[in-house]
N, C-alpha and C positions, 0 to 999 in steps of 0.2 A: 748721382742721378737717382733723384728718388722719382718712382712707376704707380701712380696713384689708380687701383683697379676701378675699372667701370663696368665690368662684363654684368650681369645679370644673376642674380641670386635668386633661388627659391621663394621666397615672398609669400610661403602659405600659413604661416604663423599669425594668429589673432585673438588677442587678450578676451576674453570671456569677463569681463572683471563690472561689476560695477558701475553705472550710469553716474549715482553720486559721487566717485572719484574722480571723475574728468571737470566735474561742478565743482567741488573741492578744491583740485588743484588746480583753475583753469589757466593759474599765470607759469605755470611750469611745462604744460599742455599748449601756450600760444604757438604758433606757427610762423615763425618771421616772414617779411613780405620778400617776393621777388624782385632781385635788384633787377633794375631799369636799365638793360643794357643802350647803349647811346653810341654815334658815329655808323662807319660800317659793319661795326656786330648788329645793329638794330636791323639793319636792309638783308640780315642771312635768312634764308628761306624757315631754318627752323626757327627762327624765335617766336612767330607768332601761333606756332604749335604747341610755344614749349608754357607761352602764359595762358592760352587756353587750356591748356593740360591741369595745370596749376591752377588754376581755378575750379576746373570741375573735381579736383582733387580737394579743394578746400570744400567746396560745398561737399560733399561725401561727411567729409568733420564736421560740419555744422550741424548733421542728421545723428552722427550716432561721432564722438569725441575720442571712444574707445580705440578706434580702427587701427591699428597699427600696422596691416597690410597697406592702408593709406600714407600713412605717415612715413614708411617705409620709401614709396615710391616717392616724393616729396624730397625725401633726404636725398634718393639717387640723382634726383633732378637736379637740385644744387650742388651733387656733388660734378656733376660735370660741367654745369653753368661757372662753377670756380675756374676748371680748367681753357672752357672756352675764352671768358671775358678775363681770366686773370685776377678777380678781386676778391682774393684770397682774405685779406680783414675784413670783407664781409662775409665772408659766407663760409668759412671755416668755424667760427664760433657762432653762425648761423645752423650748421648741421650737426652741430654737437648740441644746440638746443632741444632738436628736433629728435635727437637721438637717444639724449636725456629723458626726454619725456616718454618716448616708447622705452626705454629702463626701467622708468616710474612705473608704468602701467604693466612688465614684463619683464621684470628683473634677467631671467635667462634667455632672454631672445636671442639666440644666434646672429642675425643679421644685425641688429644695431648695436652688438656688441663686434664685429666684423666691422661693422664700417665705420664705427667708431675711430678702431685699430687704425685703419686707413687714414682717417682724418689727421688723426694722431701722427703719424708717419709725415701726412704732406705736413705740417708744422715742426718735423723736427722735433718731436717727443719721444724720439726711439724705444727708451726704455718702456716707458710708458704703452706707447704703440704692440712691444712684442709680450708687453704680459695682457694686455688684451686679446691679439690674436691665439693665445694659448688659452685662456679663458674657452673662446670661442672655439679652439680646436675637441677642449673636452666636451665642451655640447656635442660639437659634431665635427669627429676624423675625417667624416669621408666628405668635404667639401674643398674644391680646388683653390677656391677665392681667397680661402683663411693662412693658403699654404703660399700665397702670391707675396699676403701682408709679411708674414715669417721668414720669407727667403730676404725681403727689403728690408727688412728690419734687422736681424743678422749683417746681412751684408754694411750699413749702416755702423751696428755694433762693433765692427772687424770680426765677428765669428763666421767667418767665409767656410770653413769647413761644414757648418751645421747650415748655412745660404744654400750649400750646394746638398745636402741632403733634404732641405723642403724642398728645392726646386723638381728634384728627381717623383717628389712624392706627387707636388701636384702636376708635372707630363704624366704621370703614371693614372691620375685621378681625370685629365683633363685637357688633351695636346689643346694649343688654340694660342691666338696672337698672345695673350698676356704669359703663357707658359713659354714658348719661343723666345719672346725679349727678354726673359730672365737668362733662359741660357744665355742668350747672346751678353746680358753685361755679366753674368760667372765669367764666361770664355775670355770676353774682355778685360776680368780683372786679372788672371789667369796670364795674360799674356797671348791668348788666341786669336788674333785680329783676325784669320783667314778663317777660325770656325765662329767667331762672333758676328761675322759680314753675314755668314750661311744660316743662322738661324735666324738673324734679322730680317732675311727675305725671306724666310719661314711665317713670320711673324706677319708682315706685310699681307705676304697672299693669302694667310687668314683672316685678315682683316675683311669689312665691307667697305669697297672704294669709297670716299667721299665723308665716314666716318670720322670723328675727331683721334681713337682708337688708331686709325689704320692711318690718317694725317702724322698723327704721332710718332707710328713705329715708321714710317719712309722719312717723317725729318731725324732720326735718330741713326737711322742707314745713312743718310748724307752723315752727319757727324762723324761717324766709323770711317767715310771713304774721305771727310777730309784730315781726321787725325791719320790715316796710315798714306795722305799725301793724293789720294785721287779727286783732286778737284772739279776735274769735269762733270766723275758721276757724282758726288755733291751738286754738285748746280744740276743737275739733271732729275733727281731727286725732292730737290727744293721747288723745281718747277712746275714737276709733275702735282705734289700738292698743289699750290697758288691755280692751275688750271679747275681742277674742282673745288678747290675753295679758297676761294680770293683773299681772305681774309686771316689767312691762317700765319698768324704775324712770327711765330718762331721759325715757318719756312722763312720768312724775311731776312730775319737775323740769318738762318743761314746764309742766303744769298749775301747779306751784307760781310761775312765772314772771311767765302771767297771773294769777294770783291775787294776785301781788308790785304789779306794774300799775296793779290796780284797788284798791291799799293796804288788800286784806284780810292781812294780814301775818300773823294767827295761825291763819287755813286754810293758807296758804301755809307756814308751818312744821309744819304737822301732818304734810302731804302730803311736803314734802322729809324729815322723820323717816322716816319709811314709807321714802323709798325709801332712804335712807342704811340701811333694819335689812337689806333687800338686798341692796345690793351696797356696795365699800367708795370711794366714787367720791368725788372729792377738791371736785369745784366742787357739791357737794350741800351740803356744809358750808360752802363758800366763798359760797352763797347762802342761807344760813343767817343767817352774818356779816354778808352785807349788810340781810339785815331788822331784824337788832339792830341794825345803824346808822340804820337810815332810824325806828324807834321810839324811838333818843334812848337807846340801853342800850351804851353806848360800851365800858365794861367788858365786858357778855357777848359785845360783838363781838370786842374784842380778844383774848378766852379762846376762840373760836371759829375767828379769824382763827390764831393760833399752831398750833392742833391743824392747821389747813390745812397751813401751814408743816411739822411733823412729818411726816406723809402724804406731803409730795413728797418730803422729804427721806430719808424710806424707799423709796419710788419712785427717787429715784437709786440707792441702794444697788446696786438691781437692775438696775441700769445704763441707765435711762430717763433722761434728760437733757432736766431740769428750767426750768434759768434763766428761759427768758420766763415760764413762769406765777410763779417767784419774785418774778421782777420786777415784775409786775402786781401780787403779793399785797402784796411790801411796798412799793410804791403806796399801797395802799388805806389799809394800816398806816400811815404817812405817815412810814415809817422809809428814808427818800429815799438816803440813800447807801449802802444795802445794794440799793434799788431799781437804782440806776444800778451797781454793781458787778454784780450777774447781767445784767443790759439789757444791759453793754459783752461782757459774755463770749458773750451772742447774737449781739451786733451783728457780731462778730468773724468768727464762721463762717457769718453768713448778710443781708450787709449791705444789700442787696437787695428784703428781704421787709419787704411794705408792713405786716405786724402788725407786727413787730419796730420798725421806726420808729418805727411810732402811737408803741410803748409807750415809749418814748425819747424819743419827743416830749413826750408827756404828761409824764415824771420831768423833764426839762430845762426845763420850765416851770414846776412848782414850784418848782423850785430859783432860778426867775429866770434862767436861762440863756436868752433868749428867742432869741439869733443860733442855738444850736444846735437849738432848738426848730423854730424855723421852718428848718432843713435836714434835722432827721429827719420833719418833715411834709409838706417839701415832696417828700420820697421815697413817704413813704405813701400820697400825693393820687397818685401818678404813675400809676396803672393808671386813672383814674377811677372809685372804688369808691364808692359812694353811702351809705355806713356810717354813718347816722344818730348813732352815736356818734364818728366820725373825723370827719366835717364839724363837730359841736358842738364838737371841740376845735381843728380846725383855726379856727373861728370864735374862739373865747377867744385864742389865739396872734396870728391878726391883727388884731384888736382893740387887742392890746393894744402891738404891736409900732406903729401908727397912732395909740398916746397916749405911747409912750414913746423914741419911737427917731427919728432925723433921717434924710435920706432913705430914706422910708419907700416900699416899694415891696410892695403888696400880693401875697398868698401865692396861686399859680395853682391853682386847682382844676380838674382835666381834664375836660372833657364839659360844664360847667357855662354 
């Protein structure tokens, strides 16, 4: 789960530099246009605030190029337009444009070296991502924001030990919805589903109702109530989003989840349609696939499951870095040795991370590789995560490793 920040940064930094250098470099210095949101993101109350904003933002650049307070807000804009509308190939290497250029004109600027980190993070550039936010932490310790990208970034790396010492730094620097939901996914790697629920409604009631922010952390509390199996307050949860914001299609996908659950499987595709005419979100389809599999339509899952395939692989293009959901997809595909080829190029940069295992675990056990199985699960179990899906496969792995293998020495589950 990677937690992309939006809260508010100090914004008082501005380049003194030069009128000729904006003349100079003007193509480095362009502004990308705002993408044209289309369907029911168009009809949401903010977007015609958000292109008026954006424009009297642009004209500000037009007068003086330097602005970087300008430029700044501009980056924020689209950084959350990605989150809203989901198009992420555009506007990911749209605010790293933007971010660039306030570099160009401010090489130490805190904020676009911050939200650079950030950018970097939602694309899956981890490493990259966390020597940024260090970068930016030397400019300046004392900022909460820098400590948000560092905990996700860690956590990411599997340095869960050092996740949980930024996270501590910035509650300490900062309590508020983005520091709350950190606890809440520590707790939850952890194993803590009853103190991960309690800081996710920490997180929530910091939020402002109706915010994308506060949208976010209540569909993410649904997720928590339906991974430890309370499906009612999941849909409760999900709905409460959709009532102020109709349009907030990963409340959808929840709803579509429990609806998956309770194997009404052709509400559950009506509602994941819906939200997929929204936004262009890759695992909306990817659970799509999965209800033509579980109805016995093997074919239109696989025609379903490919198109997934396509979408990420567009998503790299734009330099988001794909492999583990590759790797998960073609799992499901049960096209195993393309599975384990993106799984080894995760494994590589990020060896550590107890997803990344699972997902290795899990290919290395199809495959009948059950000694490599049981070493990438026995990494995964290492945090103590109570993953109702990673203990079921960790259970199949020793099972089977107890019918098949001579000194057989069961697989340790932490906490357990």
């Amino acid at each position: 789960m990677l937690l992309v920040l939006l809260f508010q940064l100090s914004c008082s930094q501005k380049s003194k530099i030069d009128t000729s250098i904006a003349q100079k470099e003007g193509s480095n210095l362009t502004i990308p246009a705002l993408f044209e949101r289309t369907g029911d993101l168009s009809q949401a109350t903010e977007w015609a605030k958000t292109k008026e904003k954006v424009k009297e933002l642009n004209e500000k650049l037009d007068k003086d190029a330097n602005d970087v307070k300008t430029r700044l807000q501009i980056a924020m804009i689209y950084l959350s337009e990605a989150r809203i509308t989901g198009e992420h190939p555009y506007y990911y290497p749209a605010i790293l444009k933007i971010l660039d250029g306030i570099l160009y004109l401010n090489p130490n600027n805190f904020e676009a070296t911050t939200f650079k980190a950030s950018v970097k993070m939602s694309q899956h550039q981890f490493s990259e991502a966390r020597d940024l936010a260090e970068m930016a932490r030397g400019i300046n310790p004392n900022n909460a924001y820098v400590y948000g990208v560092l905990v996700d970034a860690n956590v990411e790396l599997g340095d869960y030990k050092k996740a949980v010492e930024m996270s501590d730094k910035m509650q300490n620097l900062k309590p508020s919805l983005e520091a709350y939901s950190r606890v809440s996914y520590l707790r939850e790697i952890y194993g803590d589903y009853k103190g991960s629920i309690q800081a996710m409604k920490m997180a929530v009631e910091a939020g402002l109702p109706g915010s994308e922010p506060y949208c976010w952390s209540k569909n993410t509390l649904g997720q928590l109530y339906e991974t430890t199996g309370k499906l009612a307050d999941a849909e409760n949860e999900y709905k409460g989003i959709l009532a102020i914001r109709p349009s907030y299609a990963f409340a959808m996908r929840g709803q579509a989840r429990v609806l998956k659950a309770q194997k009404q499987y052709e509400k559950a595709l009506v509602v994941l349609e819906k939200a997929a005419k929204i936004m262009p979100e890759f695992s909306f389809h990817e659970e799509m696939a999965e209800i033509f599999a579980l109805q016995g339509n093997k074919e239109k899952a696989m025609k379903k499951f490919e198109d997934v395939a396509k979408m990420l692989d567009e998503d790299a293009k734009s330099g988001h870095a794909v492999d583990l959901e590759l790797c998960k997809l073609y799992t499901k595909m049960e096209q195993l040795d393309n599975a384990k080829k993106y799984g080894l190029i995760e494994l590589q940069k990020r060896p550590k991370n107890i997803d990344v295992n699972h997902a290795m675990a899990v290919v290395a056990f199809k495959m009948n590789d059950f000694k490599k199985a049981k070493e990438y699960i026995t990494v995964a179990l290492s945090t103590g995560s109570k993953n109702p899906e990673l203990l079921n496969d960790a259970g199949k792995i020793d099972r089977t490793l107890a019918n098949n293998s001579l000194g057989y020495e069961p697989i340790i589950v932490v906490g357990k």
